[in-house]
ZAZAGU-322465 format. One record per residue (C-alpha): residue number from 1; residue in three letters; chain; z, x, y. Coordinates in pm, 1 decimal. Layout:
// residues N
{num = NUM; residu = ALA; chaine = A; c3 = Z; c1 = X; c2 = Y}
...
END
This chain:
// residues 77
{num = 1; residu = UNK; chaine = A; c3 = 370.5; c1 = -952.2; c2 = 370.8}
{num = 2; residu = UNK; chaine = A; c3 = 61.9; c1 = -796.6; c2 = 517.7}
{num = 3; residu = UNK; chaine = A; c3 = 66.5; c1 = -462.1; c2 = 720.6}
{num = 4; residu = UNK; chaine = A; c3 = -211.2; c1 = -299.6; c2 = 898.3}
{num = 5; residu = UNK; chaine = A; c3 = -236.3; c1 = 27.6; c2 = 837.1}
{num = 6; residu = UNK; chaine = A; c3 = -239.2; c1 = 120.3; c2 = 1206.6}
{num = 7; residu = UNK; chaine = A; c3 = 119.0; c1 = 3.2; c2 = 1274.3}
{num = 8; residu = UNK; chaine = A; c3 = 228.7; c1 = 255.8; c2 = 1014.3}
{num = 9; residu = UNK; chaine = A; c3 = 333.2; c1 = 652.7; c2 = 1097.7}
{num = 10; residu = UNK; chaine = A; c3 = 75.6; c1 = 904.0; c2 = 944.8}
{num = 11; residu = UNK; chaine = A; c3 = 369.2; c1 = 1040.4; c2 = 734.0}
{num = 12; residu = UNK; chaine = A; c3 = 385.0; c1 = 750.8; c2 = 518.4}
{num = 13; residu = UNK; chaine = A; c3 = -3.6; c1 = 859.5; c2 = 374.1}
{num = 14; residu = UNK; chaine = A; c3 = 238.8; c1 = 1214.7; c2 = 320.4}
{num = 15; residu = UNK; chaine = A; c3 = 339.4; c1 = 1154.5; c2 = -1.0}
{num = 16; residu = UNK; chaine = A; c3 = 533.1; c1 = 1472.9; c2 = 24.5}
{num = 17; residu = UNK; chaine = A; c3 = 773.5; c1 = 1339.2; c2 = 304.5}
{num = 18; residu = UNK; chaine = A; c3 = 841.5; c1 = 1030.4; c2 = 44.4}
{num = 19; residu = UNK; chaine = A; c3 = 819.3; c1 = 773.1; c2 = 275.0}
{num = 20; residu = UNK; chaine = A; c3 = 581.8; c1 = 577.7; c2 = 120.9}
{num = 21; residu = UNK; chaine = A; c3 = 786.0; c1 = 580.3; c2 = -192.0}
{num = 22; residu = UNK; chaine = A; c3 = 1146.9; c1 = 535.0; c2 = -96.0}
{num = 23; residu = UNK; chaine = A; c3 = 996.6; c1 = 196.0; c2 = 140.6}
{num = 24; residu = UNK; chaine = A; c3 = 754.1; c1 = 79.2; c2 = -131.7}
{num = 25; residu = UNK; chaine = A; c3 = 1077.6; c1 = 59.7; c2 = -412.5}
{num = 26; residu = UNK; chaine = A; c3 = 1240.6; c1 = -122.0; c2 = -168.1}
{num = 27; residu = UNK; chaine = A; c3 = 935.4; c1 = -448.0; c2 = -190.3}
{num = 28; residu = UNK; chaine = A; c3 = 981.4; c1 = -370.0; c2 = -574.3}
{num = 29; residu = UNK; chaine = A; c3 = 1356.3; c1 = -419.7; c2 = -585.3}
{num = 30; residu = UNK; chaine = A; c3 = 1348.4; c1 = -743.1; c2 = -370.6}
{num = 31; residu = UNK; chaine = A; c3 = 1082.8; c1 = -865.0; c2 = -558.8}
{num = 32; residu = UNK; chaine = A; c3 = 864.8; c1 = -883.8; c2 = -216.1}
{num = 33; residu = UNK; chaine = A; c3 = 489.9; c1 = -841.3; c2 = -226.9}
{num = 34; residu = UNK; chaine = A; c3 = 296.0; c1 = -621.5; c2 = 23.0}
{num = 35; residu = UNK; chaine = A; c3 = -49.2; c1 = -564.9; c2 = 114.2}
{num = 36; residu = UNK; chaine = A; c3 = -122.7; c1 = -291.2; c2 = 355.8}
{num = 37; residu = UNK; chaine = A; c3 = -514.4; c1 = -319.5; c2 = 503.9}
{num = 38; residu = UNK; chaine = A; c3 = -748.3; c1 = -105.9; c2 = 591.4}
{num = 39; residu = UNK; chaine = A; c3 = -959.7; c1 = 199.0; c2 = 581.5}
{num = 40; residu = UNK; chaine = A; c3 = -835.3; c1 = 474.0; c2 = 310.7}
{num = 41; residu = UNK; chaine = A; c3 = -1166.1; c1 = 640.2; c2 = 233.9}
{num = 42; residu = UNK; chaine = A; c3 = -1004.2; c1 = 874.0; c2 = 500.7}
{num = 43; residu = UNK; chaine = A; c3 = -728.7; c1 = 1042.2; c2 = 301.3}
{num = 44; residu = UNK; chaine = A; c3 = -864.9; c1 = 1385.1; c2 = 99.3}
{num = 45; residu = UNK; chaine = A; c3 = -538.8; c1 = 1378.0; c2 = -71.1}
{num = 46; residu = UNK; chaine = A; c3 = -612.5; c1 = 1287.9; c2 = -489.3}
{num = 47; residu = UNK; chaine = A; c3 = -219.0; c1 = 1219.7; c2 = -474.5}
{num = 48; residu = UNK; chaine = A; c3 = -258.5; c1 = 922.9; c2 = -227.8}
{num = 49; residu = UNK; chaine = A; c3 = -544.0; c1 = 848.4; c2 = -409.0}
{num = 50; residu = UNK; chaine = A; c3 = -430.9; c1 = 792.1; c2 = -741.4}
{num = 51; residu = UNK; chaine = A; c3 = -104.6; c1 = 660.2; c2 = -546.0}
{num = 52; residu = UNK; chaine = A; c3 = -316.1; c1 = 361.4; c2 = -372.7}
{num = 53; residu = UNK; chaine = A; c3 = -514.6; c1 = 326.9; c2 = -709.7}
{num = 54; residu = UNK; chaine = A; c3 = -188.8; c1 = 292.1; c2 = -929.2}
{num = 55; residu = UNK; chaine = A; c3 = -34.1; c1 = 69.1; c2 = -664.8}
{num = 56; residu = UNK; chaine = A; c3 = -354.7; c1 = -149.9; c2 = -703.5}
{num = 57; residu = UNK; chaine = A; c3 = -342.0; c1 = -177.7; c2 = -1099.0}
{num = 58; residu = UNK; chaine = A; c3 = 0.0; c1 = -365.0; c2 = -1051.4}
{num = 59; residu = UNK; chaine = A; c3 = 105.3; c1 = -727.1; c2 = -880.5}
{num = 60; residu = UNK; chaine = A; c3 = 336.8; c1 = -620.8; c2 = -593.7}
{num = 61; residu = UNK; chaine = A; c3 = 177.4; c1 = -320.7; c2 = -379.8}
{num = 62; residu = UNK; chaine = A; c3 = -181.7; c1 = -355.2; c2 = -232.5}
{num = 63; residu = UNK; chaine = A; c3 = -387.7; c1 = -132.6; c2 = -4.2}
{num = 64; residu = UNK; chaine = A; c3 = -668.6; c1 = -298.5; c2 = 32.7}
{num = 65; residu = UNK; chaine = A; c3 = -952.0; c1 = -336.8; c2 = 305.7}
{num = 66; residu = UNK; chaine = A; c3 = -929.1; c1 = -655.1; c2 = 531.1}
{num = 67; residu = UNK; chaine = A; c3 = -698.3; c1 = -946.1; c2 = 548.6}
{num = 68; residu = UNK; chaine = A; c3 = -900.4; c1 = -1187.0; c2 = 325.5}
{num = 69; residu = UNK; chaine = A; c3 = -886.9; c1 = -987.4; c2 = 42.9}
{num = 70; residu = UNK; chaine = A; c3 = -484.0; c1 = -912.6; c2 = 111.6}
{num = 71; residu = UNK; chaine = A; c3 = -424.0; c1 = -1315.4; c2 = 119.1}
{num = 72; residu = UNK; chaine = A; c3 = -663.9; c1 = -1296.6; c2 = -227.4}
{num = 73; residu = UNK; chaine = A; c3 = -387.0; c1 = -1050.9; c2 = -391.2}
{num = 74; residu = UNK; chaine = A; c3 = -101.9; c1 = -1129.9; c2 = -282.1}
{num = 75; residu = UNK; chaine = A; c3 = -167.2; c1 = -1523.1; c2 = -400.0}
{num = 76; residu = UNK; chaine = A; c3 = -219.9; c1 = -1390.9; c2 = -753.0}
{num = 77; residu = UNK; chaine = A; c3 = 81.6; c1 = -1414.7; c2 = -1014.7}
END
């Protein structure tokens, strides 16, 4: 599944309000992939930061910066 990042509430980029994590385990425990795109360079936060980087490292949960490079991740095993 790809997501822009525009169709997604600003308190999901709170990782306080744990949003992002209680919808993210839900991908993970269905075994779904999910690439969200676009421009994070935005977020101050080094929480989100190493979030999104951590999230990158693995094979399920991408944020990422255009569509291309979405279809390019998600297609990997």
């Amino acid at each position: 599944m790809i997501i822009n990042k525009s169709s997604i509430c600003e308190e999901f980029f709170d990782l306080s309000t744990k949003i992002a994590g209680e919808i993210l385990q839900k991908f993970i425990n269905y075994r779904k992939k999910i690439a969200i795109i676009g421009d994070f360079s935005i977020y101050t936060s080094k929480s989100l930061k190493d979030f999104i980087y951590e999230c990158n490292k693995g094979k399920d949960i991408f944020f990422v910066s255009n569509e291309k490079h979405a279809i390019e991740k998600l297609s990997m095993d």
